[in-house]
C-alpha positions as CSV (number, residue, x, y, z in Angstrom):
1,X,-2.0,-8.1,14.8
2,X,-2.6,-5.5,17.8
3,X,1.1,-6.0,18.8
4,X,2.1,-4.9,15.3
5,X,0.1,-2.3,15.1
6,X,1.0,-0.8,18.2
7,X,4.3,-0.9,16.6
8,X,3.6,0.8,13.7
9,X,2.2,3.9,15.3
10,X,4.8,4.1,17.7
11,X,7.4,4.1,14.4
12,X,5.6,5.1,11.3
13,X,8.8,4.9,9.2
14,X,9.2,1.4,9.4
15,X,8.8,0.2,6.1
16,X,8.8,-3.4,7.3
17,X,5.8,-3.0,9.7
18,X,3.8,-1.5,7.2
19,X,4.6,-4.5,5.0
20,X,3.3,-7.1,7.6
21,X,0.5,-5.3,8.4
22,X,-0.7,-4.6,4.4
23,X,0.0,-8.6,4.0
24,X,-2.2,-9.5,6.8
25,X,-5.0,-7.2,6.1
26,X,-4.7,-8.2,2.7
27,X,-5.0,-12.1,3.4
28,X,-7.6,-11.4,6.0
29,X,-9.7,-9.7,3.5
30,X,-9.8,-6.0,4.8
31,X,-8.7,-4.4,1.6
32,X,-8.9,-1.0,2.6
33,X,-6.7,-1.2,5.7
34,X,-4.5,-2.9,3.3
35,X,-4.6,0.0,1.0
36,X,-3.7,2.0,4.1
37,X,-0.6,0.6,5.0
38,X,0.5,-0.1,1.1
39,X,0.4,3.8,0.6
40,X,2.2,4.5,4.1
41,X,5.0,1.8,2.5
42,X,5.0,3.9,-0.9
43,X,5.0,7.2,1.1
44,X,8.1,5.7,3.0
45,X,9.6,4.9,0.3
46,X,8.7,5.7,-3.2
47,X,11.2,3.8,-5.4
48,X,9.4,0.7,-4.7
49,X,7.3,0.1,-7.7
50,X,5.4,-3.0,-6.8
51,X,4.1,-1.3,-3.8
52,X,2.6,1.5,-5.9
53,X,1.1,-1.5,-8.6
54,X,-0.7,-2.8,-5.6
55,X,-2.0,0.7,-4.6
56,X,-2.8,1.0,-7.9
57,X,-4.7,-2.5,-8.1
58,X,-6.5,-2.4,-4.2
59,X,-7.7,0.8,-5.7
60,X,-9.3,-0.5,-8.7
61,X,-10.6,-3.8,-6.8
62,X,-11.9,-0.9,-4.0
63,X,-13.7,1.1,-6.9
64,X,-11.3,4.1,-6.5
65,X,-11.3,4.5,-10.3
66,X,-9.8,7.6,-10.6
67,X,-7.1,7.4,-7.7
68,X,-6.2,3.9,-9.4
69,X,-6.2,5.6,-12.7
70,X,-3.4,8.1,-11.1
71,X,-1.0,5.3,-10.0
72,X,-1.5,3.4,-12.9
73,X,-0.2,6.6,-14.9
74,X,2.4,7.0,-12.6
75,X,3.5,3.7,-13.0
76,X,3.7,4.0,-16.8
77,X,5.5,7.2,-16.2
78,X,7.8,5.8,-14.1
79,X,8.7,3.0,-16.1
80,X,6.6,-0.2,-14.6
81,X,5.0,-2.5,-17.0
């Protein structure tokens, strides 16, 4: 995971770093590193609904009520069921 890391912070755009990196802190159980990397995939690209339903869900798990609230509106408002 260090390798991929590294990578990330050397290219915070790429969206498909971010993606490994929120899969494997999610299956390893570190929810909010996962969190992390799911908002810098929303922030690089924001069309991609499912990432902000996962934001929205790690929130809720995390206890982040009222952040998970937000994205769960947004998510309404933009259209996700």
């Amino acid at each position: 995971m260090g390798t991929l890391l590294k990578a990330f912070h050397l290219n915070p755009d790429h969206y498909k770093s971010a993606a490994m990196l929120a899969s494997l802190y999610y299956i390893s159980a570190v929810y909010d590193s996962a969190l992390v990397m799911y908002e810098a995939m929303y922030h690089i690209d924001p069309d991609q609904l499912s990432t902000l339903e996962s934001i929205a869900s790690l929130r809720e798990y995390l206890n982040l009520n009222s952040s998970a609230l937000e994205a769960y509106i947004e998510l309404i408002t933009r259209g996700m069921d």
